[in-house]
C-alpha positions as CSV (number, residue, x, y, z in Angstrom):
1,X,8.0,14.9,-4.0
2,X,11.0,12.6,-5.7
3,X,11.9,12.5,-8.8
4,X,13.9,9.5,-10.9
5,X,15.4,10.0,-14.0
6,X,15.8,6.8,-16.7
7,X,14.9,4.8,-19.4
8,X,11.5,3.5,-20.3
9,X,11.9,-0.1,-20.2
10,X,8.2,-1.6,-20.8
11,X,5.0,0.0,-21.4
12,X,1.9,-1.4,-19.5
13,X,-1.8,-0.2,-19.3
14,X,-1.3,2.5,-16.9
15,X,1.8,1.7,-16.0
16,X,5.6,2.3,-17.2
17,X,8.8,0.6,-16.0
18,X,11.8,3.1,-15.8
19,X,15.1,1.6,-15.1
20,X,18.6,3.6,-14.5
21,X,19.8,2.1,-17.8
22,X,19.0,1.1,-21.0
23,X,20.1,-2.5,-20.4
24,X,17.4,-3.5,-17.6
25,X,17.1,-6.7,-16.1
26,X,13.4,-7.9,-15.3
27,X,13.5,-6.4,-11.9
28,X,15.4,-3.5,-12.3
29,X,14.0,0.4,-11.9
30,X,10.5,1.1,-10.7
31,X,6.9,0.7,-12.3
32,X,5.0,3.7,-11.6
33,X,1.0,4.0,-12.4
34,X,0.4,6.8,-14.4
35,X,-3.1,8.1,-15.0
36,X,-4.9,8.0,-18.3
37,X,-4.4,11.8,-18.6
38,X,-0.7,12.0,-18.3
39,X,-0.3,9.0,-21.0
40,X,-2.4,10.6,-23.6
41,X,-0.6,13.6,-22.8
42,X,2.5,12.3,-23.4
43,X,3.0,9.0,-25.6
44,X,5.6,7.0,-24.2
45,X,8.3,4.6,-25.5
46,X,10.2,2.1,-24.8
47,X,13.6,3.6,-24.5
48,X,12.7,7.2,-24.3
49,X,14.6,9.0,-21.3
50,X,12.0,10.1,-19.0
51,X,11.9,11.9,-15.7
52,X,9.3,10.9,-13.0
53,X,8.0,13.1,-10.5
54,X,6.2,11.4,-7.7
55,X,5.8,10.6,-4.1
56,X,8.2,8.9,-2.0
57,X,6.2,6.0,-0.9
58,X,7.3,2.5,-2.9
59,X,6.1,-0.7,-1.9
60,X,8.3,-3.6,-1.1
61,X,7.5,-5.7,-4.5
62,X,9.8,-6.6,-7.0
63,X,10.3,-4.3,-8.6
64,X,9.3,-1.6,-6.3
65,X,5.8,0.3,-7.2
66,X,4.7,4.0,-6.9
67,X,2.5,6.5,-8.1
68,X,3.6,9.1,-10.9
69,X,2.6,12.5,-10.4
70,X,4.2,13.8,-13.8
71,X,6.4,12.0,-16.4
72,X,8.6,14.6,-18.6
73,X,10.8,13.4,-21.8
74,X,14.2,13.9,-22.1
């Protein structure tokens, strides 16, 4: 497992954008797909600092996708 720490930049059905900085360009940081559990979970923001636990395979898209395994607030 990987983790990357950042800044929620947009939240998406399922899915979360987390860039290195608060000031993210429209490909900058990762999207990760996060199950329905984890969201309800955890509510999540637009520029809340979040770490993402999750596997190490991204795909080649801009920007790059993975999976989230677990999402903690900062």
């Amino acid at each position: 497992m990987a983790t990357f720490n950042g800044y929620v930049a947009e939240v998406m059905e399922e899915k979360i954008r987390v860039t290195p900085t608060r000031e993210a360009e429209p490909f900058d940081g990762i999207v990760f797909h996060v199950a329905r559990p984890l969201l309800d979970e955890t509510p999540l923001l637009v520029g809340q600092q979040v770490r993402v636990e999750h596997d190490e395979r991204l795909t080649r898209s801009l920007p790059p996708q993975a999976t989230a395994r677990r999402v903690d607030v900062l």
